[in-house]
C-alpha positions in Angstrom: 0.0 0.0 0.0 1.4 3.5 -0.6 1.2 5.6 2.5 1.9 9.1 0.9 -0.6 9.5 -2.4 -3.4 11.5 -0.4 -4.4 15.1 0.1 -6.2 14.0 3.2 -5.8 11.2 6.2 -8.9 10.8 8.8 -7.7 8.8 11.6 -10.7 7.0 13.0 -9.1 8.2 16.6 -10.8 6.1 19.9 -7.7 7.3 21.9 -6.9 3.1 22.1 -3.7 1.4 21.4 -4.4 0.4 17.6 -6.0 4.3 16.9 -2.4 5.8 18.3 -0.4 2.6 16.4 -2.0 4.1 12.7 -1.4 7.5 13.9 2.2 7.0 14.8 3.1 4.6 11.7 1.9 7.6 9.5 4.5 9.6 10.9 6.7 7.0 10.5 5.9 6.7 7.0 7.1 10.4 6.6 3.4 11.6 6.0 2.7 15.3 6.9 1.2 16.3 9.8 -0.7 18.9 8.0 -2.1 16.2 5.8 -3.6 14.3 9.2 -6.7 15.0 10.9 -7.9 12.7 13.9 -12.0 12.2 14.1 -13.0 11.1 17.1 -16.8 10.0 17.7 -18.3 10.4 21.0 -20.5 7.1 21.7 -22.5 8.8 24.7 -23.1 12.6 22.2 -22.6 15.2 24.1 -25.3 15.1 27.0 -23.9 12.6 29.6 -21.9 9.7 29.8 -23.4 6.5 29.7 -21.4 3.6 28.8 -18.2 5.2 27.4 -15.0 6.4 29.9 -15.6 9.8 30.6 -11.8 11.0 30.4 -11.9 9.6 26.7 -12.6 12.8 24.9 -10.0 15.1 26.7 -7.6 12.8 25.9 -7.7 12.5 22.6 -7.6 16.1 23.2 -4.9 16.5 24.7 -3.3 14.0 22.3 -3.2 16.2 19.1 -2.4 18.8 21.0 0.8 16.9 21.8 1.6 16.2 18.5 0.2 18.9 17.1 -2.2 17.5 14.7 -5.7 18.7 14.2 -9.1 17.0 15.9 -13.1 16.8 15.0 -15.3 15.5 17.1 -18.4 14.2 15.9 -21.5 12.2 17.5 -24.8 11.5 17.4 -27.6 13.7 19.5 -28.1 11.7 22.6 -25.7 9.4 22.0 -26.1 5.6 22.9 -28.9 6.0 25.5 -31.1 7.9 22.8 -31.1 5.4 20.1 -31.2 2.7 22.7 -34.3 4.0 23.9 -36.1 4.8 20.4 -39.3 4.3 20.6 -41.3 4.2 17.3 -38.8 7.5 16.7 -36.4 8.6 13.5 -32.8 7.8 14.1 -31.4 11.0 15.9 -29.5 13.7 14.4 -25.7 13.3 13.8 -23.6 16.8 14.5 -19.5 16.9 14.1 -17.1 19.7 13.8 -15.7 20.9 10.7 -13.0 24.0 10.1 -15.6 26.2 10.3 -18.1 25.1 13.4 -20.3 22.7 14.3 -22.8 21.0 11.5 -26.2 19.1 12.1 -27.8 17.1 9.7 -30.2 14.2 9.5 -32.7 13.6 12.3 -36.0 14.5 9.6 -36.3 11.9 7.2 -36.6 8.3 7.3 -38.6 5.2 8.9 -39.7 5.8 12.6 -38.7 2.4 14.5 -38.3 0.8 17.8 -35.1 -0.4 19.3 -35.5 -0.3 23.3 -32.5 -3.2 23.7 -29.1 -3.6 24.1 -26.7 -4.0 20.9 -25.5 -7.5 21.3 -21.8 -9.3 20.4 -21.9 -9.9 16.7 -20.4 -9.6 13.4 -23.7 -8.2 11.6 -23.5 -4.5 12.3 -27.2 -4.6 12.4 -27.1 -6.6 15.6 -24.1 -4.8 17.2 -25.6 -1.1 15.9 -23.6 1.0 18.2 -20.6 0.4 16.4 -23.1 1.1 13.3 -25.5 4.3 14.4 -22.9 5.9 16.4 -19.1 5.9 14.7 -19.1 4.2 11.2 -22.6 5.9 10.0 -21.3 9.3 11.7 -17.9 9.2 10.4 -19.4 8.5 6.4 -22.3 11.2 7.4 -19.6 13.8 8.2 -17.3 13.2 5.0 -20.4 13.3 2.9 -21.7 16.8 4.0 -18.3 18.6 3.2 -18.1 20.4 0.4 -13.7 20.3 1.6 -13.5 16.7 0.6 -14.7 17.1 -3.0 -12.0 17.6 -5.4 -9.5 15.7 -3.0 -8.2 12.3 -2.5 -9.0 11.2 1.1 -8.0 8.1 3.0 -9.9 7.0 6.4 -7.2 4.6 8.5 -8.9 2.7 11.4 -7.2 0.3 13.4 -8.9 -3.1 13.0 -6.2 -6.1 13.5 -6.3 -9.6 12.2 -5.0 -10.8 15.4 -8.5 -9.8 17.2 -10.8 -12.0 15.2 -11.4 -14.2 12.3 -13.3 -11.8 10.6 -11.5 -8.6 11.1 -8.2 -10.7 9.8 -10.1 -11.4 6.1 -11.2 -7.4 6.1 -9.4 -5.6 3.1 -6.4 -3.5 4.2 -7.5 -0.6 1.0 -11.2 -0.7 -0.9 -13.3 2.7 -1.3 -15.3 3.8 1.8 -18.3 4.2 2.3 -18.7 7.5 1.6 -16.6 7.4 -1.7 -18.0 9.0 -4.9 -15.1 8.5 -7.0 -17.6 8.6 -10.2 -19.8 11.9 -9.2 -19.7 14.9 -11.2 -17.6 16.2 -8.6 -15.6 13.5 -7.4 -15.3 12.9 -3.5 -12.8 10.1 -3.7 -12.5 8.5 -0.2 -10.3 5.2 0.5 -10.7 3.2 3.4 -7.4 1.9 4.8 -6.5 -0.5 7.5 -2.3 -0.2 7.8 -2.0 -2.3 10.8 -4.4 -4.8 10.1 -1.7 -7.5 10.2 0.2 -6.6 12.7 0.8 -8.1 16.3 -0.4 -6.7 19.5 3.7 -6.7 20.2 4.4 -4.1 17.0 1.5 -2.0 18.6 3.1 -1.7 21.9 6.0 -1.3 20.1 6.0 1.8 18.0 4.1 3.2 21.3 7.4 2.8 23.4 9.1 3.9 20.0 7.7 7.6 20.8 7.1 7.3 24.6 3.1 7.7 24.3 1.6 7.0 27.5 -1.9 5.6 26.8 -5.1 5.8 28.1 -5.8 5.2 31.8 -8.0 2.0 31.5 -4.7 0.3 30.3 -3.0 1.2 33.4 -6.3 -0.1 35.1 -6.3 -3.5 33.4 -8.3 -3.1 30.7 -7.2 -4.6 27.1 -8.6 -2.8 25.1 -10.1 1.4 25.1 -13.5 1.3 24.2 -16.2 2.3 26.5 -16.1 1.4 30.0 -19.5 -0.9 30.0 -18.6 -2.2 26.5 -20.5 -5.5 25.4 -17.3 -7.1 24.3 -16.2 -6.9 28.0 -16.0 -10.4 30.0 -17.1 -10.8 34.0 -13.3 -9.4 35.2 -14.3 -6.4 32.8 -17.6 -5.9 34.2 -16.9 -6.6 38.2 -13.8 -3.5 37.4 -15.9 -1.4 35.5 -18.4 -1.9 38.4 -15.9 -1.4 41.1 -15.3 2.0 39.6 -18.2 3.3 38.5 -21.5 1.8 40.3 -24.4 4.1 39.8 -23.7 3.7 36.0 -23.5 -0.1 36.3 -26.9 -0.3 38.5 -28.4 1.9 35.5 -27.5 -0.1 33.1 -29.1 -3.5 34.7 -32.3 -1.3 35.7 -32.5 -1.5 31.7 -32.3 -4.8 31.5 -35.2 -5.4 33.8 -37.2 -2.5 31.6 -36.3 -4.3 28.3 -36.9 -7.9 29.5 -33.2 -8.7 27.3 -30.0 -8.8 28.9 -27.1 -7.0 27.5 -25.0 -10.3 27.3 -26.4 -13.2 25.5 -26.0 -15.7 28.1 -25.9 -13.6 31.7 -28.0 -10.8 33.4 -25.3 -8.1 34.3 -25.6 -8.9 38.3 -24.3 -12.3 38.0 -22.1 -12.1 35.0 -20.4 -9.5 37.8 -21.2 -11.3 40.9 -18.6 -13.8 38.8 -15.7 -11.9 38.2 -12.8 -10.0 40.3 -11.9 -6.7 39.4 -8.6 -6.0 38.2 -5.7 -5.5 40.8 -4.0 -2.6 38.9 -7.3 -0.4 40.0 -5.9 2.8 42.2 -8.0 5.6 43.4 -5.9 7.5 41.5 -6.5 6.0 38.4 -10.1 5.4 38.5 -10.1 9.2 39.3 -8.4 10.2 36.1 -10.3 7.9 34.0 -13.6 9.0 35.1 -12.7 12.7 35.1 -13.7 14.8 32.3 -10.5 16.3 31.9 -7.0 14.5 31.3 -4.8 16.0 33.9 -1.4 13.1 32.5 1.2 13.6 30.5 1.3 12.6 26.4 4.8 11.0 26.4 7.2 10.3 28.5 10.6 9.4 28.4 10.2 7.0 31.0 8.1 4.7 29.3 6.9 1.4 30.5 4.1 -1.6 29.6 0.3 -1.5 30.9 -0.8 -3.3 33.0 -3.8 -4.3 30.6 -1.3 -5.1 27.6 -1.7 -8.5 26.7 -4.1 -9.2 29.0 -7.6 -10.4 28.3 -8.5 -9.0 24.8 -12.2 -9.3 24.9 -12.4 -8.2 21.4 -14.7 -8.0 18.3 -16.2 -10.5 16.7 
């Protein structure tokens, strides 16, 4: 794959391991800063924080600032608790920053439905629909209402690995996005690229001591992997931390599965699937502070770097 033939890179940016890995490897490819822009979607909008870590969006903040690369935030209105709840509603709104401000669009047209359940572990994006409604849909929605994009040729790198999963090892490393229109009048050409999608979770790490980067805090709490806090991937150690740190959001999300009548894993009501696990003995005060603060108050980098505790640990991954 040629790195360096684009106007444009969009780094689908979750602030995890794999995000910074594609990031970093672009630098190492000699691409320009000027040329990257880091998109980062917010799962829970902009209202509250529901499922997601609430430190997640200042430090992806913080983050460009470091490396002094640009960053969009974009979302959907309400988030995941809104489209959870949709009750013979339209699909919310989706709002993200551009250059120039904030731009909403959507929300008015379309088929009113009912959701009123948990996304659940699966390949079909239909079935697991946050990673649907709330970042892929979002990120192709933003590109598409751009006028900047047309004219240009664009390149979206996310972080999916062949080492997580069967299916994410057979996903193409370069085909058109989604929101390509490489044949309109006005071409908005837009490749989708996946750099590191056969690397190990060792390279990762790697090219992250390479430039000193300390990560995330739920890394240094245990966790694996940076997606939200409560995500559905997670496993009863995952759960019982997540738990352990943040209880009134844990006891709202099993009041939903009483209101629902469906759990949000497949074969255990929250209670028990935590009831079953131990959290994770890297968990501080100090660190469950900073991750659930809504501002980062770490460092970037570091030159006194060192490994997670949640590096190799249980990956709890996608399907």
């Amino acid at each position: 794959m040629e790195l360096k033939q684009y106007d444009k890179y969009i780094i689908a940016f979750s602030g995890g391991k794999d995000s910074i890995a594609c990031f970093l490897h672009l630098l190492d490819s000699g691409v320009s800063k000027d040329r990257i822009e880091l998109w980062h979607h917010l799962i829970d909008g902009k209202e509250e924080t529901f499922m997601d870590w609430e430190v997640t969006e200042d430090y992806c903040r913080k983050f460009a600032e470091a490396f002094g690369v640009k960053i969009y935030f974009s979302w959907k209105e309400g988030g995941f608790k809104r489209e959870m709840l949709r009750d013979n509603q339209l699909t919310a709104a989706t709002s993200f920053e551009t250059p120039e401000g904030i731009k909403t669009t959507g929300g008015i047209l379309g088929k009113k439905s009912t959701r009123l359940k948990f996304p659940q572990v699966s390949p079909n994006l239909q079935v697991r629909w946050c990673s649907a409604y709330l970042k892929i849909d979002v990120c192709a929605t933003a590109i598409r209402n751009q006028e900047r994009f047309k004219g240009l040729k664009t390149v979206v790198i996310s972080g999916e690995r062949g080492e997580e999963s069967k299916a994410r090892a057979g996903y193409s490393q370069l085909e058109p996005d989604r929101s390509d229109l490489r044949s309109g009048i006005v071409a908005r050409y837009v490749d989708r690229m996946r750099p590191i999608r056969d690397w190990t979770e060792q390279q990762v790490w790697g090219i992250i001591e390479k430039y000193g980067v300390i990560v995330h805090p739920c890394y240094y709490l245990g966790w694996s992997r940076c997606s939200c806090k409560f995500c559905i991937f997670g496993n009863k150690n995952q759960f019982a931390s997540a738990h352990y740190i943040s209880p009134i959001q844990a006891e709202d999300l099993m009041s939903y599965e009483t209101i629902f009548g469906i759990t949000l894993k497949r074969n255990s009501d929250l209670r028990t699937l935590i009831a079953s696990g131990e959290p994770y003995k890297d968990i501080t005060k100090e660190l469950a502070l900073m991750a659930t603060s809504k501002i980062y108050t770490g460092n970037i980098t570091t030159n006194k770097w060192f490994l997670p505790a949640g590096a190799y640990g249980e990956s709890c991954g996608p399907s």
